[in-house]
VOPAGU-2260 file (C-alpha; in pm, 1 decimal, decimal comma):
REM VOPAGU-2260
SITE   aa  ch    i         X         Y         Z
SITE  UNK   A    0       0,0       0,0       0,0
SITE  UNK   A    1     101,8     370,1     -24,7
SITE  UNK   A    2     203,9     499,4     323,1
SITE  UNK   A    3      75,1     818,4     412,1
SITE  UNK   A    4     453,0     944,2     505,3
SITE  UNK   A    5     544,3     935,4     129,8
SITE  UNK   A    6     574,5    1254,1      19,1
SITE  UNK   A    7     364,3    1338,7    -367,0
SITE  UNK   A    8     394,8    1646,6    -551,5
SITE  UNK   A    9     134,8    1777,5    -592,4
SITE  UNK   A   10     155,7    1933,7    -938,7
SITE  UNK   A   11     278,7    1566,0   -1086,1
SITE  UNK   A   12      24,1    1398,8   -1282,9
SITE  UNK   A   13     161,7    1044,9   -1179,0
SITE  UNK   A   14     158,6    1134,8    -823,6
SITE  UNK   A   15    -208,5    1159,5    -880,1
SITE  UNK   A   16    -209,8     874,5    -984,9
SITE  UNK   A   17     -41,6     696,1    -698,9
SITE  UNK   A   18    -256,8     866,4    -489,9
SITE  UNK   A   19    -603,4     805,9    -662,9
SITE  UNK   A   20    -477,1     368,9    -730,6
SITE  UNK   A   21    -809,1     236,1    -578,9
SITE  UNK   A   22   -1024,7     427,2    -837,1
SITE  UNK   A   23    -832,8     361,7   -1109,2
SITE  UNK   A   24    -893,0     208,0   -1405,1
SITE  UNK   A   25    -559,9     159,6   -1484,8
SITE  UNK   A   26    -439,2      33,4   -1118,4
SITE  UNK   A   27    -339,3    -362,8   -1099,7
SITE  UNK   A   28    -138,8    -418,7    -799,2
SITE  UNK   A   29      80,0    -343,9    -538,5
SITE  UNK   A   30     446,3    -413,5    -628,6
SITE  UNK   A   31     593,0    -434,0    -304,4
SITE  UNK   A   32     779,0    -189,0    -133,3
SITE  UNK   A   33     861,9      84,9    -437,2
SITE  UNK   A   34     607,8      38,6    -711,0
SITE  UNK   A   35     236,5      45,4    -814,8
SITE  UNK   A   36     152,8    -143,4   -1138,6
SITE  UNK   A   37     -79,9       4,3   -1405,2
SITE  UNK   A   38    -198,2     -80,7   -1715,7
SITE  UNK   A   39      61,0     117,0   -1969,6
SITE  UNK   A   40     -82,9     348,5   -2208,3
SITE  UNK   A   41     119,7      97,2   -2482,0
SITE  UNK   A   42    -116,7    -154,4   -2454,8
SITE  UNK   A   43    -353,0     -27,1   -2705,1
SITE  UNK   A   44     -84,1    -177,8   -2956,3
SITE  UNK   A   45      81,8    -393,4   -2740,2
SITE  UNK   A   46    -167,6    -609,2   -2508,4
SITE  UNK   A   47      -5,0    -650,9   -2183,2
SITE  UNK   A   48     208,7    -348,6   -2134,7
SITE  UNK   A   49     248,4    -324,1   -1777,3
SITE  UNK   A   50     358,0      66,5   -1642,5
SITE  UNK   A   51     523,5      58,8   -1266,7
SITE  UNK   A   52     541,3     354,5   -1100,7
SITE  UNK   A   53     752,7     442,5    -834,8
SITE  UNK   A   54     635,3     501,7    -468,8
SITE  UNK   A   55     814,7     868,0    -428,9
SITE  UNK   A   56     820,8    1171,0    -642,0
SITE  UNK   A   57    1175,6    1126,4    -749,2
SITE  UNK   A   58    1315,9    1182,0   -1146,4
SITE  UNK   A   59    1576,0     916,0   -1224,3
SITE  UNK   A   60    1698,9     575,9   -1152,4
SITE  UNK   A   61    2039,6     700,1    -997,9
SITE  UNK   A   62    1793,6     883,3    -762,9
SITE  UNK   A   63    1677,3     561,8    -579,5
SITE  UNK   A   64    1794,0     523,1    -254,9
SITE  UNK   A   65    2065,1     265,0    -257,4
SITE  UNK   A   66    1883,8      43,0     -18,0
SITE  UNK   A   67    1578,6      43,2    -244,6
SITE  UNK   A   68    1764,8     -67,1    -566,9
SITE  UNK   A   69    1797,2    -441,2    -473,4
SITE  UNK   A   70    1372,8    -453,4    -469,2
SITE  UNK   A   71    1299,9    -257,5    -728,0
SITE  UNK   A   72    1526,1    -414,5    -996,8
SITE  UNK   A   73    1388,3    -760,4    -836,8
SITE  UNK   A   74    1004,7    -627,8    -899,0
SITE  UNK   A   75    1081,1    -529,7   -1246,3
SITE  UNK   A   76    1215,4    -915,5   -1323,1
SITE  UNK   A   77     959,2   -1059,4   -1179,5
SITE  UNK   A   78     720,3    -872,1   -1401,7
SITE  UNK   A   79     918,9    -941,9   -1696,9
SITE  UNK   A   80     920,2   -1312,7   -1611,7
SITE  UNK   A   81     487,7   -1284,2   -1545,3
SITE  UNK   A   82     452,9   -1118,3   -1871,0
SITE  UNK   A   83     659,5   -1357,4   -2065,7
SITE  UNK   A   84     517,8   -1658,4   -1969,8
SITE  UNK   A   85     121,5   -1503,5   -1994,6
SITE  UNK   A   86     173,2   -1364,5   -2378,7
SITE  UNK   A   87     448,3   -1621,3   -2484,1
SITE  UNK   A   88     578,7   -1303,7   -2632,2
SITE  UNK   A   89     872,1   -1311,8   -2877,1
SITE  UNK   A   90    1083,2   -1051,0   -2674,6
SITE  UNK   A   91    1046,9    -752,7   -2421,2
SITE  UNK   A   92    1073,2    -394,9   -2461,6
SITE  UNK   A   93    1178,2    -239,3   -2116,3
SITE  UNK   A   94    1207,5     191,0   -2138,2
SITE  UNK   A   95    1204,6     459,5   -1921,5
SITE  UNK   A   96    1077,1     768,4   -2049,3
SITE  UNK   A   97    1126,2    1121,8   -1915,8
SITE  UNK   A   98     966,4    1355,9   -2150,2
SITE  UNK   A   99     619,5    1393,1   -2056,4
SITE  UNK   A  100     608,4    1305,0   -1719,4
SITE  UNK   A  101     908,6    1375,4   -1479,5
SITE  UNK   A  102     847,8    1110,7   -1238,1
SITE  UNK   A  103    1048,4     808,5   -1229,4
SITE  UNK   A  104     825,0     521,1   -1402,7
SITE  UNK   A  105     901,0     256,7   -1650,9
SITE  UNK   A  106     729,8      64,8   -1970,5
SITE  UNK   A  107     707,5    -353,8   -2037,2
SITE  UNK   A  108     617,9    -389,8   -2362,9
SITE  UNK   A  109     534,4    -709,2   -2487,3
SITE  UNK   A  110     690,0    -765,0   -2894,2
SITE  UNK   A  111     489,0   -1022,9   -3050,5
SITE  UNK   A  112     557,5   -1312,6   -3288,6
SITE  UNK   A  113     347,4   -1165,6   -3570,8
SITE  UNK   A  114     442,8    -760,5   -3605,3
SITE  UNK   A  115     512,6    -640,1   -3915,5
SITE  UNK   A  116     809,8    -394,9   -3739,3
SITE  UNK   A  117     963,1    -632,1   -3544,5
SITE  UNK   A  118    1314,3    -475,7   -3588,9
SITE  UNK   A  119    1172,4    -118,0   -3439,3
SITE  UNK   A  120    1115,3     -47,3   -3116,8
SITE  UNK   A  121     783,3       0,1   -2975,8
SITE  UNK   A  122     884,0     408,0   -2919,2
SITE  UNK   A  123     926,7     413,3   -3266,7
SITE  UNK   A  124     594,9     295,3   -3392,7
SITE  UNK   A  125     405,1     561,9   -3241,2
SITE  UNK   A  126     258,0     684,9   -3572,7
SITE  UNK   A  127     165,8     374,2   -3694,4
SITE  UNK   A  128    -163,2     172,0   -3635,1
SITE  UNK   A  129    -241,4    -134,2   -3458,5
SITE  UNK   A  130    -377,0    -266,2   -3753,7
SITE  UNK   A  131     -73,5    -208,9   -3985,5
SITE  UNK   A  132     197,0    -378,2   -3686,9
SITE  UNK   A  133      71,3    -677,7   -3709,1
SITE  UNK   A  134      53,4    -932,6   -3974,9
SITE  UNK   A  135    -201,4   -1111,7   -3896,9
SITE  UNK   A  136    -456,7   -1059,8   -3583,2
SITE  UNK   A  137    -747,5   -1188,0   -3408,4
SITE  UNK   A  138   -1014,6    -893,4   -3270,8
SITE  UNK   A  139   -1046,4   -1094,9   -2910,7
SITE  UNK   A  140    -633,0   -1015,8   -2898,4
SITE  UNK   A  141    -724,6    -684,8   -2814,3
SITE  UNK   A  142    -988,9    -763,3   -2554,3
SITE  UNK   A  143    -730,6    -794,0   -2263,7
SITE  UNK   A  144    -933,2    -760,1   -1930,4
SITE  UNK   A  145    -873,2   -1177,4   -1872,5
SITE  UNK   A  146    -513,8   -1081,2   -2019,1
SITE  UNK   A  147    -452,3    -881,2   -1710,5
SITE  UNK   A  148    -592,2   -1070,1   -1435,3
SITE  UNK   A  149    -339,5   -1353,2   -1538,8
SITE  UNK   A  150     -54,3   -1087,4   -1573,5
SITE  UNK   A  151    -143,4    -968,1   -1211,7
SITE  UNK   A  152    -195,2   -1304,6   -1051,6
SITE  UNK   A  153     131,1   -1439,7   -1211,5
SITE  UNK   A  154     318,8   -1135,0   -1119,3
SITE  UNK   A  155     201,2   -1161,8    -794,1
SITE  UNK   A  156     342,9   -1550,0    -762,5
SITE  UNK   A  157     669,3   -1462,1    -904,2
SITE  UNK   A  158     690,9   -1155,2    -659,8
SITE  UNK   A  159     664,0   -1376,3    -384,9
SITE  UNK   A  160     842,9   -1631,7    -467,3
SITE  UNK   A  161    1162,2   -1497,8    -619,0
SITE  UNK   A  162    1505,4   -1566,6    -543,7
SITE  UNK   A  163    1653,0   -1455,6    -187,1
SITE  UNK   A  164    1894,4   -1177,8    -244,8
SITE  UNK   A  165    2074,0   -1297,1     120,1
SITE  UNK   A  166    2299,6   -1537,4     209,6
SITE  UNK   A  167    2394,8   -1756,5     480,5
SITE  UNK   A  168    2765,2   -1899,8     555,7
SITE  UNK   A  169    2961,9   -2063,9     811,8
SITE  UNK   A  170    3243,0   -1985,3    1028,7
SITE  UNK   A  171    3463,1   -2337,5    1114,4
SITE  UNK   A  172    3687,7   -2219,6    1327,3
SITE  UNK   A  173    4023,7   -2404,0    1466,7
SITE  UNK   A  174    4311,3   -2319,3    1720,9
SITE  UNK   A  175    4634,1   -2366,5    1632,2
SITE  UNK   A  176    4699,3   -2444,5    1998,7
SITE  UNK   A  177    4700,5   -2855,2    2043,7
SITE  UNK   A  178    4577,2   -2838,6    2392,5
SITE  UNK   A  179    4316,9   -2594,1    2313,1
SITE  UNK   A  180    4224,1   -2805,4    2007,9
SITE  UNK   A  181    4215,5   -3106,7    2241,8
SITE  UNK   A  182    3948,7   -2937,9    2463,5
SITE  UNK   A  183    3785,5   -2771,5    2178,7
SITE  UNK   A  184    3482,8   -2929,7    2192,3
SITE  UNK   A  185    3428,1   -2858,7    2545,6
SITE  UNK   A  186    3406,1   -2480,6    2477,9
SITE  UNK   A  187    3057,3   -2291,9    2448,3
SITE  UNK   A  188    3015,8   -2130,9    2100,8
SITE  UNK   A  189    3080,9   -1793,8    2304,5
SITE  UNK   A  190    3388,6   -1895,2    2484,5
SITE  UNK   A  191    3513,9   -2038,0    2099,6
SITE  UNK   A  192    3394,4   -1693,6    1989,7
SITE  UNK   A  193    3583,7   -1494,0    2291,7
SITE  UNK   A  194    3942,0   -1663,0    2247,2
SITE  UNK   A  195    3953,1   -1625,9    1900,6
SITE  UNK   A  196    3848,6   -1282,0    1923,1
SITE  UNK   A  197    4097,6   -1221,7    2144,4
SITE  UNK   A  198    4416,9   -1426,0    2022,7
SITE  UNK   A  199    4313,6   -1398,2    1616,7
SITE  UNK   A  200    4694,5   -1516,8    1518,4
SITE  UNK   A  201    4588,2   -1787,7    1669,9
SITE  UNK   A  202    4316,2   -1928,4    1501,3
SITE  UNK   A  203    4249,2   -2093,5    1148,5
SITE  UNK   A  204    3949,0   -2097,5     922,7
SITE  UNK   A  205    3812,4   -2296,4     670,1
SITE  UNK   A  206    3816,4   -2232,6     348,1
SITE  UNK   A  207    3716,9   -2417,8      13,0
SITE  UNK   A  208    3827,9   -2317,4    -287,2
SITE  UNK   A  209    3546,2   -2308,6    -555,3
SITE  UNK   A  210    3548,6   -2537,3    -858,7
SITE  UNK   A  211    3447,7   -2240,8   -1127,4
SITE  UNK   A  212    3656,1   -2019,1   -1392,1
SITE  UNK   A  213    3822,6   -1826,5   -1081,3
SITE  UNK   A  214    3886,0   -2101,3    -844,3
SITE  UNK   A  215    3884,4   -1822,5    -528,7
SITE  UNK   A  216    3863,1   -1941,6    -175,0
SITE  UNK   A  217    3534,0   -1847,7       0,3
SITE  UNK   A  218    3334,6   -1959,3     320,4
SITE  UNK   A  219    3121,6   -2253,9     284,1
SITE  UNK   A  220    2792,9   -2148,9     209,3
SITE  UNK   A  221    2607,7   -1950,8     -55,4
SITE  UNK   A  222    2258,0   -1805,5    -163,8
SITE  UNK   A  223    1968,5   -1889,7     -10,4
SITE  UNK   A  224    1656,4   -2044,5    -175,0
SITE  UNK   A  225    1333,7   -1896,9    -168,7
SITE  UNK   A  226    1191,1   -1775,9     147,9
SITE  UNK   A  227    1476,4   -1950,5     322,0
SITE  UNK   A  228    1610,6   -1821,5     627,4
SITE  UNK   A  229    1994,0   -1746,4     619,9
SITE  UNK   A  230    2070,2   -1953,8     882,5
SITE  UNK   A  231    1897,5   -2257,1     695,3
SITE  UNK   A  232    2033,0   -2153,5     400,8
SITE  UNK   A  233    2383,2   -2209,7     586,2
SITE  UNK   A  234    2280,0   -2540,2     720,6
SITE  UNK   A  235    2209,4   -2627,9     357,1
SITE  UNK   A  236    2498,8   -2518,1     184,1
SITE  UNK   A  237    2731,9   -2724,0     416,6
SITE  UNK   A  238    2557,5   -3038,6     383,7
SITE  UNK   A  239    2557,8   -3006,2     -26,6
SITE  UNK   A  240    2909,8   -2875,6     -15,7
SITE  UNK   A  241    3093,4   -3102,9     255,1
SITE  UNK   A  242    2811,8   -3334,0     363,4
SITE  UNK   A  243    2835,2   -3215,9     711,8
SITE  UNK   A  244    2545,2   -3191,4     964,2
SITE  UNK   A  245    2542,4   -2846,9    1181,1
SITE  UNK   A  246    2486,5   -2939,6    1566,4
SITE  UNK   A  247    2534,5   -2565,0    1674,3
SITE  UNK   A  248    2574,4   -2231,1    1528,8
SITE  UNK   A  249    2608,3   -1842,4    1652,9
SITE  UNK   A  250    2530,8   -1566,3    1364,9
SITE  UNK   A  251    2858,4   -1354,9    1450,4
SITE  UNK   A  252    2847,2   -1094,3    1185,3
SITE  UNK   A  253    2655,3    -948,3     874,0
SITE  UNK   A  254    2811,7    -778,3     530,3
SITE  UNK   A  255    2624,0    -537,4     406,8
SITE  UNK   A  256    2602,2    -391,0      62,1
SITE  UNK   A  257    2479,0     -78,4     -91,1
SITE  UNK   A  258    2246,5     -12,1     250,8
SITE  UNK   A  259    2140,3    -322,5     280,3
SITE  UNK   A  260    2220,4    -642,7     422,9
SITE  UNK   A  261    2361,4    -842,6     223,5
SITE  UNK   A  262    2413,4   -1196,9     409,6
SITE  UNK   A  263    2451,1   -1358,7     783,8
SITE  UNK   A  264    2815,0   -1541,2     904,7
SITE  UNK   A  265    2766,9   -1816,1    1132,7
SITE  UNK   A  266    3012,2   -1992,8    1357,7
SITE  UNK   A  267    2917,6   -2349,3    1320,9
SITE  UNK   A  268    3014,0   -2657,3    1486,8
SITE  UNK   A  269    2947,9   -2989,4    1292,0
SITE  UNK   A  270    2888,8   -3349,7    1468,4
SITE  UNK   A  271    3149,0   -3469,8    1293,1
SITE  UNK   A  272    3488,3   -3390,5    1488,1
SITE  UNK   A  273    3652,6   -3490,5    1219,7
SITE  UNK   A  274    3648,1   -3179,4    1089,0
SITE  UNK   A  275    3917,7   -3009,5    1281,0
SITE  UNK   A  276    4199,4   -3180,2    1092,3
SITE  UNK   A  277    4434,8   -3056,6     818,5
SITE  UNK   A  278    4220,7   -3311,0     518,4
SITE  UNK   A  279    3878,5   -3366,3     697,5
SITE  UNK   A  280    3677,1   -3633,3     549,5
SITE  UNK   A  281    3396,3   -3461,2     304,8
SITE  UNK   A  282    3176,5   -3543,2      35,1
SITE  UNK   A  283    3257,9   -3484,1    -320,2
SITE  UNK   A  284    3083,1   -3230,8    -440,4
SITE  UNK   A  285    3123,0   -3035,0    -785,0
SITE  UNK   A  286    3152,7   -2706,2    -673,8
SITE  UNK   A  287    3401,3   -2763,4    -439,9
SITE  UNK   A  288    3835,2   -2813,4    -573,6
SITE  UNK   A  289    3947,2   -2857,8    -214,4
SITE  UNK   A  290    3947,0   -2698,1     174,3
SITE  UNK   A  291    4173,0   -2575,3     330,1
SITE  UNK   A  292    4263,4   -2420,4     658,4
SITE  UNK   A  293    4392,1   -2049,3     680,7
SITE  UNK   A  294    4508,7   -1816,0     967,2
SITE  UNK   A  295    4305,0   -1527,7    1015,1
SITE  UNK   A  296    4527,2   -1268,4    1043,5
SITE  UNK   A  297    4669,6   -1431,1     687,5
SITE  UNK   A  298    4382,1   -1412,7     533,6
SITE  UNK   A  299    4344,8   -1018,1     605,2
SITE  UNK   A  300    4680,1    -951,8     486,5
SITE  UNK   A  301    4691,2   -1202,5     208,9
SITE  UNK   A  302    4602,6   -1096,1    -179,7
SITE  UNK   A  303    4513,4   -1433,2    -226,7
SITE  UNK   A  304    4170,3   -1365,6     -95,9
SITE  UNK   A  305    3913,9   -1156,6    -214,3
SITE  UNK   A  306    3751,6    -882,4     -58,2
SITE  UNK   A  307    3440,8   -1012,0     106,1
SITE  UNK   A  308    3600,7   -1279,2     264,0
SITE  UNK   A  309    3868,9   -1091,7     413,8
SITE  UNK   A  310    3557,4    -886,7     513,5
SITE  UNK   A  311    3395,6   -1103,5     676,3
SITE  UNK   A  312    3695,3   -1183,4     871,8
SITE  UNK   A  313    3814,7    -841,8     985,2
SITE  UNK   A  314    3422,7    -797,3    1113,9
SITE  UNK   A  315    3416,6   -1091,5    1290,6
SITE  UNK   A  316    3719,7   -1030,9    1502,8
SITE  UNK   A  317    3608,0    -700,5    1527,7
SITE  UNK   A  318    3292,9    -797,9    1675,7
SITE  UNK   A  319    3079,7    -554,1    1365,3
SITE  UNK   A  320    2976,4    -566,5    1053,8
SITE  UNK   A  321    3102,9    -540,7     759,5
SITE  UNK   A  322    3059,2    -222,9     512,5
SITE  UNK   A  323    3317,4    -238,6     332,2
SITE  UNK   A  324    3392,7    -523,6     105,3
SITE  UNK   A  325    3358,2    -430,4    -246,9
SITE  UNK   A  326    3292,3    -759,6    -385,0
SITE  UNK   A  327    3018,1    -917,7    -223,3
């Protein structure tokens, strides 16, 4: 819905129409947290042109709060995916025009199979009829209210449903101290979290070094599915990756990205001991080349690593989160 501490201008014609959705003809949905979705103008010509409009009276894309980008660029997929697979259109026209209306707002156009100007775009066909753009047309493929109630219901689904933009990892964490190590398992996740926080140089981590093009050690761990918490997503990742079975776990920091966060780090203790040694017995898995144990301090100082993971690092024994990796 449109909350009532969003500020409209009030000389914007597209303000007005955020602000007068319900009696719309026009209005479709809710997109989430930044758009409304209307019915574009395009659609005369092009049945199921969608036109989201953004929440605030702002002019450009590079004027969207950085924290807001993530959702809106999801929203706009998601529509994209809901109109492709209602129209079975050929391709997608995607603009964003500023020369009527200066308020930031985009156009899906759907390109059909049959147009006679399939190699212009749909900006460019403004003079030209509906009739004489396609080749060959049906009357009832103009008579779109059914048209849009699948658009919206699909959109909908693939709105709630997308991909997680977070996601979850784990922390294994070894001394380098044998009579520490011997006794390791003894220790609380807080007094683990405490020593090695204190005494850094003193502690390893493990690594694996990912089996694509750049081979670059990173925590075990990765995206997280849909509407999967990170801290499940962690538990997942380790089992696919290494085949172990988390017993406990402590979130001990978060990287963020672009005002948002970005994923959860979780010191994690498997039920297999085992896992403490220099080759620990793991399952093969594709995306993995090898692990490997690294001192922390190392990896902070090393150029073998890239920047989120010596991130994630530097936050953790820092106790705070990390802002500042660039490569997330």
């Amino acid at each position: 819905m449109l909350s009532p501490y969003i500020k409209l201008n009030d000389n914007c014609g597209l303000c007005s129409k955020l602000r007068s959705a319900n009696s719309d003809k026009d209005f479709l949905f809710d997109g989430g947290h930044n758009l409304y979705i209307f019915k574009s103008p395009f659609a005369e010509k092009w049945p199921g042109a969608l036109m989201p409009i953004f929440k605030r009276h702002i002019y450009e894309q590079s004027d969207i709060r950085p924290s807001d980008l993530p959702d809106t660029l999801h929203t706009l997929v998601c529509l994209e995916k809901a109109l492709r697979k209602v129209t079975n259109c050929k391709r997608m026209n995607l603009v964003k025009f500023a020369n009527i209306s200066h308020h930031l707002h985009w156009h899906l156009i759907p390109r059909y199979h049959n147009e006679n100007y399939s190699n212009k775009c749909s900006w460019e066909l403004e003079n030209i009829s509906r009739e004489k753009i396609y080749s060959k047309i049906e009357d009832s493929f103009f008579e779109n209210a059914s048209l849009y109630e699948q658009i919206k219901n699909q959109s909908l689904f693939e709105i709630k449903n997308r991909g997680s933009p977070y996601f979850g990892c784990a922390l294994f964490l070894r001394p380098i101290d044998k009579e520490i190590r011997n006794k390791f398992f003894t220790l609380s996740l807080d007094e683990i979290i405490q020593l090695a926080r204190k005494n850094p140089e003193q502690w390893e981590c493990l690594l694996m070094k990912r089996n694509y093009h750049d081979f670059a050690w990173d925590f075990i761990g990765g995206n997280c599915e849909i509407n999967e918490y990170p801290e499940f997503g962690m538990i997942r990742e380790v089992k696919e990756e290494v085949g172990w079975n988390i017993t406990k776990y402590k979130e001990v920091t978060r990287q963020w990205k672009m005002g948002a966060i970005k994923g959860i780090v979780y010191l994690a203790i498997p039920e297999n001991e085992n896992y403490l040694e220099d080759d620990p017995e793991r399952v093969h898995c594709a995306e993995v080349e090898t692990v490997k144990y690294f001192n922390l301090i190392e990896i902070i100082n090393s150029s073998n690593f890239v920047d989120s993971v010596k991130g994630r690092i530097k936050a953790f024994i820092e106790n705070k989160a990390d802002f500042d990796s660039i490569d997330q």
